[in-house]
N, C-alpha and C positions, 0 to 999 in steps of 0.2 A: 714906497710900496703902494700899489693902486688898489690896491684890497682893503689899507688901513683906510682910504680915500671913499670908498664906496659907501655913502650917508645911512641909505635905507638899511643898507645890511648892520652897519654900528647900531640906527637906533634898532631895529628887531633885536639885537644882542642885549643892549642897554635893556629894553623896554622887559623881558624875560629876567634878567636880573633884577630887576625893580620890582617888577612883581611878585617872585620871589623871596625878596625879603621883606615888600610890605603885607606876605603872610603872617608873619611872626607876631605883628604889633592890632593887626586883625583880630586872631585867634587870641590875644590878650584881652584885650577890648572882652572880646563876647565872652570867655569862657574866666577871664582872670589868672589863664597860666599860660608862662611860655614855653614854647614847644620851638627849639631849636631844629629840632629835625625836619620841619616846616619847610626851609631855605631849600630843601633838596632833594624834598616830594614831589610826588605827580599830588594830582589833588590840588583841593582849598582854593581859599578867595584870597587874591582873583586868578582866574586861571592865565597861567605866565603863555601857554601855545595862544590863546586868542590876543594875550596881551604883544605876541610877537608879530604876528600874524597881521595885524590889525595894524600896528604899527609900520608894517613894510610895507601894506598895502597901501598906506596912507602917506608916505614918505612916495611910494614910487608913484602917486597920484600927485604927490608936488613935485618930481624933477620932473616926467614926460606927461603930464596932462589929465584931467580925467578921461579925454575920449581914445587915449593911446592904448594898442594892441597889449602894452604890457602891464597898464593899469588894471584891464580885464581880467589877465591871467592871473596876478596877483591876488586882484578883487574874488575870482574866482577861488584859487588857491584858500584864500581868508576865511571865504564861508564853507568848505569841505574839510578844512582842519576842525571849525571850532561847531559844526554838527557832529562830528567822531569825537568830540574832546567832551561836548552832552549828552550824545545818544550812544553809540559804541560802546564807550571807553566807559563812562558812566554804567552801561548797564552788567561789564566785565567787574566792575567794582560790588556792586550788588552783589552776583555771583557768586564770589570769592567770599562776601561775608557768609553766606549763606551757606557755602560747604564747611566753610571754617566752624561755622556752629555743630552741621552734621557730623564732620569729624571729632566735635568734642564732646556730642552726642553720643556719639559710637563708642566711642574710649571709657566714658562713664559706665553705659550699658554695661559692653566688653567686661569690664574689671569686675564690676557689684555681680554678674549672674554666673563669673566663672571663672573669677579672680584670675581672668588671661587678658590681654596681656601681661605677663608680672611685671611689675618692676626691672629687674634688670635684661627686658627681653626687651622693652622697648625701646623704638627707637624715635628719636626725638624729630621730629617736624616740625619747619617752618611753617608757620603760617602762611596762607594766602595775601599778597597785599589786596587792601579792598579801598582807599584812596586813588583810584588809578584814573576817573573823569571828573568830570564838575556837572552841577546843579545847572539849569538853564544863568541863574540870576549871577555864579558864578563866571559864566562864560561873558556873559554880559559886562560883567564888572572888567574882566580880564580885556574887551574889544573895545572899553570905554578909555583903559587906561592905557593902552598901546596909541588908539587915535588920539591923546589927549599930549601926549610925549611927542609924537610928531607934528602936530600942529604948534604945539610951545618950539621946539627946536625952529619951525619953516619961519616963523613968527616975530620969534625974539632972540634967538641964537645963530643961527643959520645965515 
C-alpha cells in the first residue's frame, strides 16, 4: 500500500505520537504527578500539531528540496497551524477558564442569596475545557521536536 510508503506523512504521524506521550514524563518532571490523560489532550509541552506539522514540513523539505512548490506549501501550512495552536487556540483556552470561574461564581452567589438553585433542580455541567492551545515556548518545543524526528530519520534511518 503506497500510503504506508509515504515517509513524511508516517513521520507527522510518529512525530504527534511522540509528543504526545513525552507530555506525561514532562508534567512529571515539573509538577511530580502523573497525569495520564496527558497522551490525549489538546494542550501542554510540547505541543504535538507543531510537533507534526514541523515534522512534514521538514520531511517534505528532504524528499523534493527546500526550493520546491511543495516545500513552501507545507512550510507555509507549518507556520499557520502552530500561530492558531498560540494565538487562537490559546486564547479560546483562557476563555473557557475564565467563564468556567463565572459560572462557578454564579452558582455560589445563586444558592447563598436564594437558596436556588436547589439542589435537586440542578443540573450538572460540564466544564469548559481550557487546555485547548500552547504557550509560545510550547509551541516552540513541539516545532523543535518534529524537525528534530525528521532530520534523525533523513540522517540515520532513512
Amino acid at each position: 500500500m503506497a500510503l504506508l510508503q509515504n515517509t513524511p506523512l508516517l513521520l507527522a504521524l510518529f512525530s504527534i505520537l511522540f509528543a504526545q506521550f513525552i507530555k506525561v514524563p514532562i508534567h512529571f518532571i515539573l509538577t511530580k504527578k502523573i497525569n495520564w490523560a496527558l497522551m490525549t489532550s489538546t494542550g501542554g509541552m510540547p505541543s504535538s500539531h507543531s510537533a507534526a506539522v514541523s515534522s512534514l514540513a521538514t520531511a517534505v523539505g528532504f524528499e523534493t528540496g527546500l526550493n520546491s512548490p511543495t516545500f513552501a506549501v507545507a512550510t507555509m501550512f507549518a507556520g499557520i497551524v502552530m500561530y492558531d495552536a498560540s494565538g487562537v487556540r490559546y486564547q479560546a483556552g483562557q476563555h473557557a477558564a475564565i467563564l468556567n470561574q463565572i459560572r462557578d461564581d454564579l452558582y455560589v452567589f445563586f444558592r447563598e442569596i436564594s437558596r436556588w438553585p436547589d439542589k435537586n433542580e440542578t443540573e450538572e455541567h460540564q466544564a469548559l475545557k481550557t487546555l485547548l492551545g500552547h504557550k509560545p515556548s510550547e509551541v516552540l518545543s513541539g516545532a523543535v521536536t518534529g524537525i528534530l524526528i525528521a532530520i534523525i530519520y533523513y540522517n540515520f534511518i532513512g
